[in-house]
mmCIF file of the N, C-alpha and C atoms, coordinates in Angstrom:
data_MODEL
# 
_entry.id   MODEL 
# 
loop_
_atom_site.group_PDB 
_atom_site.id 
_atom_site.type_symbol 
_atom_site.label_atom_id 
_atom_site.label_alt_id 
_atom_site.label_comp_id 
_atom_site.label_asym_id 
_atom_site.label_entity_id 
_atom_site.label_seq_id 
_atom_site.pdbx_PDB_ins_code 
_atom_site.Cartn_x 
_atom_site.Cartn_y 
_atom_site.Cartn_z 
_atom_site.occupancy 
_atom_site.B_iso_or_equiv 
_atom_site.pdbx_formal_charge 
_atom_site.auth_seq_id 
_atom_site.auth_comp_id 
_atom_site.auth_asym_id 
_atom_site.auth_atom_id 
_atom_site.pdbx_PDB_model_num 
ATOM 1   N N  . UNK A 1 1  ? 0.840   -1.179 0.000  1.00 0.00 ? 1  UNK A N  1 
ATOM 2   C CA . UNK A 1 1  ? 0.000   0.000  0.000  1.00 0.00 ? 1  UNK A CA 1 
ATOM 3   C C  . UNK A 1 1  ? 0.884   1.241  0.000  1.00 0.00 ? 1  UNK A C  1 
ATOM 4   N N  . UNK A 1 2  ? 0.426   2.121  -0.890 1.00 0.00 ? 2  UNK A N  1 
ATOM 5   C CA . UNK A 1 2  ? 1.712   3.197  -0.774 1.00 0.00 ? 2  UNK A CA 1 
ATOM 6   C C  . UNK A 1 2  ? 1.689   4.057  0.282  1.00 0.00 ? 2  UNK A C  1 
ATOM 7   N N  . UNK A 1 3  ? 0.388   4.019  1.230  1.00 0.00 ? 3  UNK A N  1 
ATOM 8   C CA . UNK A 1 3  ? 0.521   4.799  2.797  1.00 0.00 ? 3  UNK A CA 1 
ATOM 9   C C  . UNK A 1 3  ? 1.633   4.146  3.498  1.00 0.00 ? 3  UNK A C  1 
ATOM 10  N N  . UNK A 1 4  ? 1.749   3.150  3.480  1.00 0.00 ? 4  UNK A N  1 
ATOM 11  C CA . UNK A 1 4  ? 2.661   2.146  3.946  1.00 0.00 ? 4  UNK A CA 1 
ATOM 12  C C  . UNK A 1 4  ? 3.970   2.579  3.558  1.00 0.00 ? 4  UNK A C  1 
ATOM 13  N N  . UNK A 1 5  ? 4.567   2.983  2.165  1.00 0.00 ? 5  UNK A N  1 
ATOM 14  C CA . UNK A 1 5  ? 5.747   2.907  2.184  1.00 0.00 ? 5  UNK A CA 1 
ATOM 15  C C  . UNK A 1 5  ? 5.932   4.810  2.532  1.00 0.00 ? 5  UNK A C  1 
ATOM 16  N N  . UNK A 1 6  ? 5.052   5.081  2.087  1.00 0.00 ? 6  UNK A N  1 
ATOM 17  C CA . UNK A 1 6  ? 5.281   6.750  2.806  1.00 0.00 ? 6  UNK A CA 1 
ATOM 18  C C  . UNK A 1 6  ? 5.482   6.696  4.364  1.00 0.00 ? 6  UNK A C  1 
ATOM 19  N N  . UNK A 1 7  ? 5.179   5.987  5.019  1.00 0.00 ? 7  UNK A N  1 
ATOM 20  C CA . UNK A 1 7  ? 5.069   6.098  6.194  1.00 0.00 ? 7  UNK A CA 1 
ATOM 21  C C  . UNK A 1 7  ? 6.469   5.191  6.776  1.00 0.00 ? 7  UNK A C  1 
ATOM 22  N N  . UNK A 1 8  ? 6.528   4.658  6.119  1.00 0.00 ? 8  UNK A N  1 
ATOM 23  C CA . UNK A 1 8  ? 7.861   3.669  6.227  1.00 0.00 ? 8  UNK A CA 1 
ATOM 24  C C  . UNK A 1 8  ? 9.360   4.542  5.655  1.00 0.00 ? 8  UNK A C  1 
ATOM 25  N N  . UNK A 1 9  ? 8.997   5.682  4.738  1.00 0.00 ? 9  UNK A N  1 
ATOM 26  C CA . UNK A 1 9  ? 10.254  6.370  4.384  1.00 0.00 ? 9  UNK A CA 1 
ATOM 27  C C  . UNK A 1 9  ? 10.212  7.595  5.560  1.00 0.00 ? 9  UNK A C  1 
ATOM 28  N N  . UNK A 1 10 ? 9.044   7.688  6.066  1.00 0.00 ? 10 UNK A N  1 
ATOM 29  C CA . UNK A 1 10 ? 9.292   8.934  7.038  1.00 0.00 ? 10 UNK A CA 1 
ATOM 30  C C  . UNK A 1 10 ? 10.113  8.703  8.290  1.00 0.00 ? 10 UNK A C  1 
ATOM 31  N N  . UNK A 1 11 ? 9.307   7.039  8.932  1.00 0.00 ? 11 UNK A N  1 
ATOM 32  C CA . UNK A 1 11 ? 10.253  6.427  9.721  1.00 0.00 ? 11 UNK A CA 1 
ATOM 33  C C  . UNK A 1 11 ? 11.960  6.378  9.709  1.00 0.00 ? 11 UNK A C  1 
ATOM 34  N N  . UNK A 1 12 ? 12.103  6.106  8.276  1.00 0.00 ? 12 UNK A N  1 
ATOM 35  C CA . UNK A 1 12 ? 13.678  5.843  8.079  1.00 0.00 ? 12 UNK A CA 1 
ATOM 36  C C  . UNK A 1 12 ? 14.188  7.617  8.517  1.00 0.00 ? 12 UNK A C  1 
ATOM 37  N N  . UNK A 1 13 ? 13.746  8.575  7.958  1.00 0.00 ? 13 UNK A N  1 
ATOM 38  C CA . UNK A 1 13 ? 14.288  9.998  8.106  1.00 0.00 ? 13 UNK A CA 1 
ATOM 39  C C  . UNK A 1 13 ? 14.439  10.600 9.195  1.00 0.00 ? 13 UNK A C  1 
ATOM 40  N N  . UNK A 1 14 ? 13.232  10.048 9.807  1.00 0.00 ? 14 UNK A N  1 
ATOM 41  C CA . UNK A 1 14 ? 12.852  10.756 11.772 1.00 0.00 ? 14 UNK A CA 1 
ATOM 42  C C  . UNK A 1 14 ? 14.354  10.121 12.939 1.00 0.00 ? 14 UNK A C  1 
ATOM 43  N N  . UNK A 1 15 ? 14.991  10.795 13.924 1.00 0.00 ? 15 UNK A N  1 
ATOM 44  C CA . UNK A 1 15 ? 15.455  10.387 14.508 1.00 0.00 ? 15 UNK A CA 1 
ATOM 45  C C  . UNK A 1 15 ? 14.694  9.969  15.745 1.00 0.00 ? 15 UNK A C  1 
ATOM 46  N N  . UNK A 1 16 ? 14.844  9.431  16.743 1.00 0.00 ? 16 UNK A N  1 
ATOM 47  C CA . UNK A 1 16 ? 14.469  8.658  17.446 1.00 0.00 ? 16 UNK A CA 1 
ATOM 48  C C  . UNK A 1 16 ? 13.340  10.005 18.667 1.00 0.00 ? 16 UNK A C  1 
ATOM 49  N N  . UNK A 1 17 ? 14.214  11.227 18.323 1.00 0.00 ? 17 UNK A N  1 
ATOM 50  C CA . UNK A 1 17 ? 13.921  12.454 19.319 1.00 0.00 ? 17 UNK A CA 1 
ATOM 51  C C  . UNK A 1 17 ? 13.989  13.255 18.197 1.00 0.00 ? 17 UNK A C  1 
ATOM 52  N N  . UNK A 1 18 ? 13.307  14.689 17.729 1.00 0.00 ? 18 UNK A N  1 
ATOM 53  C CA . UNK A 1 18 ? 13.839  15.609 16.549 1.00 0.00 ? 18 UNK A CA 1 
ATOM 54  C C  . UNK A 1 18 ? 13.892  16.559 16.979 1.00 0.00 ? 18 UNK A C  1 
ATOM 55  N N  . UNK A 1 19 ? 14.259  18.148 16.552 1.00 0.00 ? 19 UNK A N  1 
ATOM 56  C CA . UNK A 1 19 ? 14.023  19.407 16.926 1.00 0.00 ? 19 UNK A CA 1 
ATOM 57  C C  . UNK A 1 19 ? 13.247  19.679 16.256 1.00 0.00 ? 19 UNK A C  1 
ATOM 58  N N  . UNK A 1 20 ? 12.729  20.884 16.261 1.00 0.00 ? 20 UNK A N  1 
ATOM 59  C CA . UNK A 1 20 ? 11.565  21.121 15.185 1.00 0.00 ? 20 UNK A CA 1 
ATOM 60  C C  . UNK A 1 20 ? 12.699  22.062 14.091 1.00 0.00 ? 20 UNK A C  1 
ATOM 61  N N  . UNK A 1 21 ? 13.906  21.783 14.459 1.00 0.00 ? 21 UNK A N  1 
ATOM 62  C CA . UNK A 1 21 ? 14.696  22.149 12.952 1.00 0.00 ? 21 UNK A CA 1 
ATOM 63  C C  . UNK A 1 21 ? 14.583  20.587 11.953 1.00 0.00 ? 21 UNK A C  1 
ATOM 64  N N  . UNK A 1 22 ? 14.689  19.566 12.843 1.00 0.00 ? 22 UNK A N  1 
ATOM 65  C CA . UNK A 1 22 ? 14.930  18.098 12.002 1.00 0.00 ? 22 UNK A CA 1 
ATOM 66  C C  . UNK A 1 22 ? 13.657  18.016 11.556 1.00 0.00 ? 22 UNK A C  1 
ATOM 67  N N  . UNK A 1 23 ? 12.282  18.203 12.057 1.00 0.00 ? 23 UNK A N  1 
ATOM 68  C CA . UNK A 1 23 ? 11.055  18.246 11.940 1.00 0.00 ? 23 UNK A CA 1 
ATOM 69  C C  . UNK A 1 23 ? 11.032  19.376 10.507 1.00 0.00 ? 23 UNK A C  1 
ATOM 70  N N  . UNK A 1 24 ? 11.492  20.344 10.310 1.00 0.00 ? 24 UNK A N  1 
ATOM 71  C CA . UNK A 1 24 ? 11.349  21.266 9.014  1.00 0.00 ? 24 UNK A CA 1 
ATOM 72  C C  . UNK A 1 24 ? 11.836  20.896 7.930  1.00 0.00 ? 24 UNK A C  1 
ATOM 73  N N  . UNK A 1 25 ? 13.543  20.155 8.272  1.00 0.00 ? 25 UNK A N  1 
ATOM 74  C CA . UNK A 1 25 ? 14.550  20.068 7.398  1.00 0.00 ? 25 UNK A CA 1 
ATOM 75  C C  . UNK A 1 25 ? 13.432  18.223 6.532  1.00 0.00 ? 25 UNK A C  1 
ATOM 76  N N  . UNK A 1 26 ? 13.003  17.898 7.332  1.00 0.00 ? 26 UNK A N  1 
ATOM 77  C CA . UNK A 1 26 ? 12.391  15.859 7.063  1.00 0.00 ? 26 UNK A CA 1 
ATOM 78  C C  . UNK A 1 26 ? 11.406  16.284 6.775  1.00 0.00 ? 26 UNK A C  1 
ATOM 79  N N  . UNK A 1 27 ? 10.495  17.063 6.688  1.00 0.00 ? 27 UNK A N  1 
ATOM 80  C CA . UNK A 1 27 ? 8.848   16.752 6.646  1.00 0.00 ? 27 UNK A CA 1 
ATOM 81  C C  . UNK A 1 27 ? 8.395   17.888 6.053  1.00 0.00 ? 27 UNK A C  1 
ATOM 82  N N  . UNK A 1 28 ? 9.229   18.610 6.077  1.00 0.00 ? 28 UNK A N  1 
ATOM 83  C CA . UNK A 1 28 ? 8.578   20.321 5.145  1.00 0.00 ? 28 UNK A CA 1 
ATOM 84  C C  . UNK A 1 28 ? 7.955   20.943 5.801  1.00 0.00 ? 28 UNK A C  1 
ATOM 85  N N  . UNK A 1 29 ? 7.492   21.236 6.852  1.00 0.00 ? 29 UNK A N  1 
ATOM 86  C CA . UNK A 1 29 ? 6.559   21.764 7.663  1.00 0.00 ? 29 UNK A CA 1 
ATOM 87  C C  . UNK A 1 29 ? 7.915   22.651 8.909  1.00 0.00 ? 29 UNK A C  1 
ATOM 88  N N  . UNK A 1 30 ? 7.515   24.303 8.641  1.00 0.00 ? 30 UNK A N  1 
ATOM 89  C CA . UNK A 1 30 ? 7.940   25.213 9.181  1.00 0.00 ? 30 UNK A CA 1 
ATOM 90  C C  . UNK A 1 30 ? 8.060   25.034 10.492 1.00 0.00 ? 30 UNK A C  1 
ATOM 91  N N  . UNK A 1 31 ? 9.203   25.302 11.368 1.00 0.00 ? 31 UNK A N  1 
ATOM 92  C CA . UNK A 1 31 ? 8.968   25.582 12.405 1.00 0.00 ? 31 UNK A CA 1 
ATOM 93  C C  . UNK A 1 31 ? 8.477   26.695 12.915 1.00 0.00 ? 31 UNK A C  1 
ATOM 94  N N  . UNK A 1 32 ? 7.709   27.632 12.462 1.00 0.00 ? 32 UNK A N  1 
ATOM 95  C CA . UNK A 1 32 ? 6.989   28.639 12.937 1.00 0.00 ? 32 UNK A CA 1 
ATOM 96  C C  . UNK A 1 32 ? 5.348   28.018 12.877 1.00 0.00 ? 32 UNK A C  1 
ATOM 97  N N  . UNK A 1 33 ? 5.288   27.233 11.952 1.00 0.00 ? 33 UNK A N  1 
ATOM 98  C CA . UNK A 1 33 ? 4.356   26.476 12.050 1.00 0.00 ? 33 UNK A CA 1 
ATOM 99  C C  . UNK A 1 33 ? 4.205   25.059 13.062 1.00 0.00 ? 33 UNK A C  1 
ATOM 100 N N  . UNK A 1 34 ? 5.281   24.651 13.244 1.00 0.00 ? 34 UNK A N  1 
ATOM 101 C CA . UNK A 1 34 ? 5.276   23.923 14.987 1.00 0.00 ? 34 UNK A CA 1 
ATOM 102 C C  . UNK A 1 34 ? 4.808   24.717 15.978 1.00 0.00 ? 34 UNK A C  1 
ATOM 103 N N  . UNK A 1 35 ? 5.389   26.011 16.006 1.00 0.00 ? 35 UNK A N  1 
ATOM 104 C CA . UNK A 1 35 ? 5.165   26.407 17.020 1.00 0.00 ? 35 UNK A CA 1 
ATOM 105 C C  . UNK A 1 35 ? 3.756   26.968 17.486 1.00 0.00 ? 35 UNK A C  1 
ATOM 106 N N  . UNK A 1 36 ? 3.474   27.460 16.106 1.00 0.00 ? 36 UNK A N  1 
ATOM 107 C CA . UNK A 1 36 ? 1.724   27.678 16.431 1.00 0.00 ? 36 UNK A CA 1 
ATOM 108 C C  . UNK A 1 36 ? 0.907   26.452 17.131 1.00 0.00 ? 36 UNK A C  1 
ATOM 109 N N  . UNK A 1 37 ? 1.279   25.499 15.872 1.00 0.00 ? 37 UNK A N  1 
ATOM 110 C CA . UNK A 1 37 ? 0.321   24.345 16.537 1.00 0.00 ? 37 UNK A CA 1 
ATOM 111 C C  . UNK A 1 37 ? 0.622   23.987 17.996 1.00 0.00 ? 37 UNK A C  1 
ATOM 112 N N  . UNK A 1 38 ? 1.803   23.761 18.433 1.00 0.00 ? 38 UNK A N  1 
ATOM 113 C CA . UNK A 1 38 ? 1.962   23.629 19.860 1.00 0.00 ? 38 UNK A CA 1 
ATOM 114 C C  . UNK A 1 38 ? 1.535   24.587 20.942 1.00 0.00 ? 38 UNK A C  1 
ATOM 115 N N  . UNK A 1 39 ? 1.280   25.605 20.118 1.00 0.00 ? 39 UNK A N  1 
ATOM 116 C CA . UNK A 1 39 ? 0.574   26.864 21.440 1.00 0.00 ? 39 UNK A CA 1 
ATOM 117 C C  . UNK A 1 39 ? -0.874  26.904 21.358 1.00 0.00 ? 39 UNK A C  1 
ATOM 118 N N  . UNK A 1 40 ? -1.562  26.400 19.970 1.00 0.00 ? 40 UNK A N  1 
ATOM 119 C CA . UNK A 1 40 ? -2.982  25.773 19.743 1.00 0.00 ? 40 UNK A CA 1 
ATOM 120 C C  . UNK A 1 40 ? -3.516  24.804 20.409 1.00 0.00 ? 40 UNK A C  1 
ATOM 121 N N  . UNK A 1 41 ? -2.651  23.763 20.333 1.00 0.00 ? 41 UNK A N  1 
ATOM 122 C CA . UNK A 1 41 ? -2.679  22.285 21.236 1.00 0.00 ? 41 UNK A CA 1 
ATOM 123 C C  . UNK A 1 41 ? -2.959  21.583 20.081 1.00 0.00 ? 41 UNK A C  1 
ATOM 124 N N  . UNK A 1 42 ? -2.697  21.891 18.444 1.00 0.00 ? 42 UNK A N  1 
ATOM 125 C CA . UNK A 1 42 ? -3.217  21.247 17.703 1.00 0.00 ? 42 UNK A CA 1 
ATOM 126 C C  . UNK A 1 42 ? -2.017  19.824 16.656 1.00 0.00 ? 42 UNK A C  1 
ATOM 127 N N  . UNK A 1 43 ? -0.699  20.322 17.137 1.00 0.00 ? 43 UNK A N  1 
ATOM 128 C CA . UNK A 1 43 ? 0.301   19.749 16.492 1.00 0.00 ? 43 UNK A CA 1 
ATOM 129 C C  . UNK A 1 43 ? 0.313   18.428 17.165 1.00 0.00 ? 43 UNK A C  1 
ATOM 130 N N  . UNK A 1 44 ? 1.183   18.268 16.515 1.00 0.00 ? 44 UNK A N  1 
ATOM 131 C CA . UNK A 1 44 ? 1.861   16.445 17.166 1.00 0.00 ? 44 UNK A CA 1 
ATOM 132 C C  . UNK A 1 44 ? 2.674   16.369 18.738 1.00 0.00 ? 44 UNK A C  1 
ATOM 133 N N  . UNK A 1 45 ? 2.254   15.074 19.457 1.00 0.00 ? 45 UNK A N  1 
ATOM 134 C CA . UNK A 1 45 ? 2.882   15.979 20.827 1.00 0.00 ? 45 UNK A CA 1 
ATOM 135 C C  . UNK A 1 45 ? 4.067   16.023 20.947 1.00 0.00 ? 45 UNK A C  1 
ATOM 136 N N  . UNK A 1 46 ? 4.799   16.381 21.787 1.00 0.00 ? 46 UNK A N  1 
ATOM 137 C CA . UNK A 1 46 ? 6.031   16.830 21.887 1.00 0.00 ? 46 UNK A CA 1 
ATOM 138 C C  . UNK A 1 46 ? 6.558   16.905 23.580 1.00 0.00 ? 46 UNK A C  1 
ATOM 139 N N  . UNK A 1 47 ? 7.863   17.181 23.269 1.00 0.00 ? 47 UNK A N  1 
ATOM 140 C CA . UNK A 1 47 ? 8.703   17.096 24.470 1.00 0.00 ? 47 UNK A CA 1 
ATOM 141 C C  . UNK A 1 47 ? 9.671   17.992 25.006 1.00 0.00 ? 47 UNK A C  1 
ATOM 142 N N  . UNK A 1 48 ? 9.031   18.723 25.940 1.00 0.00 ? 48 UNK A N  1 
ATOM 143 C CA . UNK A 1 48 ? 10.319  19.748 26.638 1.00 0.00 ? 48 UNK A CA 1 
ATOM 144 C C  . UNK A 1 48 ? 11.341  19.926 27.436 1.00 0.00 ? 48 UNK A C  1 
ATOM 145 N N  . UNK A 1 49 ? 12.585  19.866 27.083 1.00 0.00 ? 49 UNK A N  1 
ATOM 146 C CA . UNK A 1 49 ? 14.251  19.798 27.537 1.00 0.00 ? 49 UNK A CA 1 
ATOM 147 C C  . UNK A 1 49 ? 14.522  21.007 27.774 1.00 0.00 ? 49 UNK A C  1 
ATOM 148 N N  . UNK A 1 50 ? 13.917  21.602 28.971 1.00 0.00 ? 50 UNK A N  1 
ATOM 149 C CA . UNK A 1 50 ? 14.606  23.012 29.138 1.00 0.00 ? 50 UNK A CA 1 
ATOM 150 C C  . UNK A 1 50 ? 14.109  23.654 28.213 1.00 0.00 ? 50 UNK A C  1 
ATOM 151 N N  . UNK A 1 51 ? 14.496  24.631 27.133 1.00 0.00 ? 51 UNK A N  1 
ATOM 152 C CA . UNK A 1 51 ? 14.221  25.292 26.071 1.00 0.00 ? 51 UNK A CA 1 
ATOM 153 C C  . UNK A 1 51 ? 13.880  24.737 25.191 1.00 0.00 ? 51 UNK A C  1 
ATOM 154 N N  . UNK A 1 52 ? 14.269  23.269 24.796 1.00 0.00 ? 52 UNK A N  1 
ATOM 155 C CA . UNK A 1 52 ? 14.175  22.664 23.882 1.00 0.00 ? 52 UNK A CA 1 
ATOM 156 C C  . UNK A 1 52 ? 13.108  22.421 23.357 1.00 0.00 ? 52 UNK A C  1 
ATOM 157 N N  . UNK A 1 53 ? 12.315  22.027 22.478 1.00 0.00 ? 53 UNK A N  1 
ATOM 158 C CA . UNK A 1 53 ? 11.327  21.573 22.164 1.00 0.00 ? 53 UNK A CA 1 
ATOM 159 C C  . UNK A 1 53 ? 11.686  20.179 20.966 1.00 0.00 ? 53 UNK A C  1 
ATOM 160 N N  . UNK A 1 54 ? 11.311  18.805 21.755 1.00 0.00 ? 54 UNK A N  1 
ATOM 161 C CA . UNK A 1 54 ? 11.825  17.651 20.881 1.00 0.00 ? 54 UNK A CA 1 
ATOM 162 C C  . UNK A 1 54 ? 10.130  17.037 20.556 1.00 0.00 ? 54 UNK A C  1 
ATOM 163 N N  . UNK A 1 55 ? 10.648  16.819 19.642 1.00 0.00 ? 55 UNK A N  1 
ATOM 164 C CA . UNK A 1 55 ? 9.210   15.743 19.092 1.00 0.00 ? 55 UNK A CA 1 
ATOM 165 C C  . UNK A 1 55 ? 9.855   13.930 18.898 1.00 0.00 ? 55 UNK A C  1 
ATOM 166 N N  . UNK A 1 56 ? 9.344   13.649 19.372 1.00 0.00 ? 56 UNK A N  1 
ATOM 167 C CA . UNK A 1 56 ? 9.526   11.883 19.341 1.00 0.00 ? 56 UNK A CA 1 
ATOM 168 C C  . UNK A 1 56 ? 9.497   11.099 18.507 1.00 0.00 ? 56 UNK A C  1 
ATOM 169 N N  . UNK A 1 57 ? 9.356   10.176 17.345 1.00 0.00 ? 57 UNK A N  1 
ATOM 170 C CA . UNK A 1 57 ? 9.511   10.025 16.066 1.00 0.00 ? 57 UNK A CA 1 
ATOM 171 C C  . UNK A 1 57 ? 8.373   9.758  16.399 1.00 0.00 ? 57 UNK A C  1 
ATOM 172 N N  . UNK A 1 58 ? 7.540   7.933  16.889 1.00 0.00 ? 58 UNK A N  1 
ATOM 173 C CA . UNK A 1 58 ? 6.372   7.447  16.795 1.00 0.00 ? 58 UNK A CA 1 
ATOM 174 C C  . UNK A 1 58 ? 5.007   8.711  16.989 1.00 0.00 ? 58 UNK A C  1 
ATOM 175 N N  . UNK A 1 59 ? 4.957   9.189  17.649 1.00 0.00 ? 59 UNK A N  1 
ATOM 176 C CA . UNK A 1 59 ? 4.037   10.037 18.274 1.00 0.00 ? 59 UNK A CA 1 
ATOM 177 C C  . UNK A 1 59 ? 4.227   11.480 16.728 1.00 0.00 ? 59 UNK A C  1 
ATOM 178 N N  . UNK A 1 60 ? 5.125   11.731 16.044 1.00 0.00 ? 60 UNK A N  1 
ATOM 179 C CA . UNK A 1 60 ? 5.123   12.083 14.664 1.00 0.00 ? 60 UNK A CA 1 
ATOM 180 C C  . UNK A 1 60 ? 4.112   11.162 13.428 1.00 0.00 ? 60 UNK A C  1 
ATOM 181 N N  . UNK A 1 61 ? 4.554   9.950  13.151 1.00 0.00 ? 61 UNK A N  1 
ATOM 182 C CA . UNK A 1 61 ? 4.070   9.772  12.478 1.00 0.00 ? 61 UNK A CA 1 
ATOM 183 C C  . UNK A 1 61 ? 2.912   9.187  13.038 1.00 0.00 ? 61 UNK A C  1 
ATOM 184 N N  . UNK A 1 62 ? 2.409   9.232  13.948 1.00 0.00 ? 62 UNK A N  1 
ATOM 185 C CA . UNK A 1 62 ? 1.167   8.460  14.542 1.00 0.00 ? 62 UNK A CA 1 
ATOM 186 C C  . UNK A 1 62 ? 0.408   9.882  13.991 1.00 0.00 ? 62 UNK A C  1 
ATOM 187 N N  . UNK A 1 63 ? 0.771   10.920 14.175 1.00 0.00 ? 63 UNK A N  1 
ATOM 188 C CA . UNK A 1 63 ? -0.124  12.449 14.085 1.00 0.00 ? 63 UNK A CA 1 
ATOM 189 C C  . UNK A 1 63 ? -0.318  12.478 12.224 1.00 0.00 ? 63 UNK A C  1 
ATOM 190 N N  . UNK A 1 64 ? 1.000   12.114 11.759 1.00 0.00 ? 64 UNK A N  1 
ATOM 191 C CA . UNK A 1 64 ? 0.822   12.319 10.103 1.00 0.00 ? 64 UNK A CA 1 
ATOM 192 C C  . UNK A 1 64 ? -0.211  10.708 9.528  1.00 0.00 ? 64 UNK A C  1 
ATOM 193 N N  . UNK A 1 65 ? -0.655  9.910  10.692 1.00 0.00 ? 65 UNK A N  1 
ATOM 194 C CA . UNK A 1 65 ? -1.604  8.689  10.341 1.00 0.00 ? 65 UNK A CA 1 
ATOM 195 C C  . UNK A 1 65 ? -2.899  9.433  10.193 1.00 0.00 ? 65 UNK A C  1 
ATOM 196 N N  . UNK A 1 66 ? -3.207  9.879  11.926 1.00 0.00 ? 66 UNK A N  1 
ATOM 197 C CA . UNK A 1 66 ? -4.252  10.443 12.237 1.00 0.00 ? 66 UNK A CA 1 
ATOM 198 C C  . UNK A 1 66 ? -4.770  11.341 11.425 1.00 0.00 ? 66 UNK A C  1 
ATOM 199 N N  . UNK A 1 67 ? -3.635  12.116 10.577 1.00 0.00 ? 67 UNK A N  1 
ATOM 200 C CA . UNK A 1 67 ? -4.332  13.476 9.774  1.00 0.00 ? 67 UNK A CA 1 
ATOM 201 C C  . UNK A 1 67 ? -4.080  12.946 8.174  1.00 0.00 ? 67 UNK A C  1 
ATOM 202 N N  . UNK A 1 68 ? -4.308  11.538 7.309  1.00 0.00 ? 68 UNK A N  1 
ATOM 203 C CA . UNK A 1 68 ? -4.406  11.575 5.999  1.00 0.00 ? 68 UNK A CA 1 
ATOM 204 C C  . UNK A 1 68 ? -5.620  11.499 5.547  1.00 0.00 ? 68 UNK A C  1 
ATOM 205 N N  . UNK A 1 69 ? -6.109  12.172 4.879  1.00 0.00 ? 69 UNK A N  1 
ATOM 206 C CA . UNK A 1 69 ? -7.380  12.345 4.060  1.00 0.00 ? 69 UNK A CA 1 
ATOM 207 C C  . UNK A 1 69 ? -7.508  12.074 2.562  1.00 0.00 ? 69 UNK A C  1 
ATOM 208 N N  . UNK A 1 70 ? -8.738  12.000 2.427  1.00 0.00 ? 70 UNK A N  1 
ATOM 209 C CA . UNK A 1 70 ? -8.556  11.705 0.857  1.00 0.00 ? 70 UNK A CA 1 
ATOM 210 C C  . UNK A 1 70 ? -9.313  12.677 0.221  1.00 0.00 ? 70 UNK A C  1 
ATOM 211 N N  . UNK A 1 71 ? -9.972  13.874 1.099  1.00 0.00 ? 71 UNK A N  1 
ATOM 212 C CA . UNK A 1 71 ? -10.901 15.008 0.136  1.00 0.00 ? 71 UNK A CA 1 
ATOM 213 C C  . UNK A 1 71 ? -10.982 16.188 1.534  1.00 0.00 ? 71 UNK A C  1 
ATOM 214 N N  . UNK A 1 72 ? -11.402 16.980 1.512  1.00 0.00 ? 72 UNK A N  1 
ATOM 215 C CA . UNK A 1 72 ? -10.723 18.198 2.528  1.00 0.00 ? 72 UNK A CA 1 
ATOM 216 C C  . UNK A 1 72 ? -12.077 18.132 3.229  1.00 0.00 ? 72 UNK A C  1 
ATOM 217 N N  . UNK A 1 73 ? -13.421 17.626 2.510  1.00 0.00 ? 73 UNK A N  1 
ATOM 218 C CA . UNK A 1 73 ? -14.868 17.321 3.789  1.00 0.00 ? 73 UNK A CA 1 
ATOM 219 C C  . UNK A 1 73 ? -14.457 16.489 4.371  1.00 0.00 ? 73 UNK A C  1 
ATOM 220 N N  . UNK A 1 74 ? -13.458 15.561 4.709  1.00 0.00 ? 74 UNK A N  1 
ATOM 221 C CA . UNK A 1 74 ? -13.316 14.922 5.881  1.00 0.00 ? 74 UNK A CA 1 
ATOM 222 C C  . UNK A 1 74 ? -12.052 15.371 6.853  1.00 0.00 ? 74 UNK A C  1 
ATOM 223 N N  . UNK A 1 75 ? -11.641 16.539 6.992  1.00 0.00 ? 75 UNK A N  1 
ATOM 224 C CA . UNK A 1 75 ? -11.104 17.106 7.907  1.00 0.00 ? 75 UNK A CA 1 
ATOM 225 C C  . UNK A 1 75 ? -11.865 17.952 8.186  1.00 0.00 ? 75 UNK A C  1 
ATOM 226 N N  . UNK A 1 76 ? -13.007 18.802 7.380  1.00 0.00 ? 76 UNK A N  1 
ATOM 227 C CA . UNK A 1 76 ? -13.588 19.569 8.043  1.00 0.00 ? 76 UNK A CA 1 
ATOM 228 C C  . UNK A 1 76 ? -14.509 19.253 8.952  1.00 0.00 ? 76 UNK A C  1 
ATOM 229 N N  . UNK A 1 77 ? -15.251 18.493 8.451  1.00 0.00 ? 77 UNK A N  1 
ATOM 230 C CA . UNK A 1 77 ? -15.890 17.556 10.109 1.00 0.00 ? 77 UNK A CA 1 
ATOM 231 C C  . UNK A 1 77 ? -15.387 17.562 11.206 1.00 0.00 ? 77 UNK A C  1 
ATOM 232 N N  . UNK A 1 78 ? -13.982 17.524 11.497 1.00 0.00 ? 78 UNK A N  1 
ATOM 233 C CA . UNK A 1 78 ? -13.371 17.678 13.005 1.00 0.00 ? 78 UNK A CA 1 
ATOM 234 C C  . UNK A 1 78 ? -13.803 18.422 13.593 1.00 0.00 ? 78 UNK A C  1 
# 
């Protein structure tokens, strides 16, 4: 299934812990745009080291599972 191998190449890219620089540089998604969602409560969860802000790999792609769609009326329902 090609969700499968998308999801299987994201795995290979994610480190085990990311910054939301490794999170921009792997997945295309801004870190100014992490940061919104994390002050929304709407992003993927995450983990704080002091200043740091780490995201976890599983709990990444568990969020990029949760959010694939196949037409934009089924996110708007949320």
């Amino acid at each position: 299934m090609e969700d499968d191998t998308t999801f299987a190449a994201l795995a290979e890219v994610l480190k085990p812990m990311n910054t939301t620089k490794d999170i921009a540089d792997r997945c295309g998604i801004k870190e100014s745009t992490l940061a919104h969602w994390r002050s929304d409560g709407i992003g993927p969860k995450f983990v704080k080291v002091g200043r740091t802000v780490m995201y976890p790999k599983e709990p990444m792609i568990e969020y990029f599972r949760d959010h694939l769609y196949q037409c934009t009326t089924e996110y708007e329902e949320e």
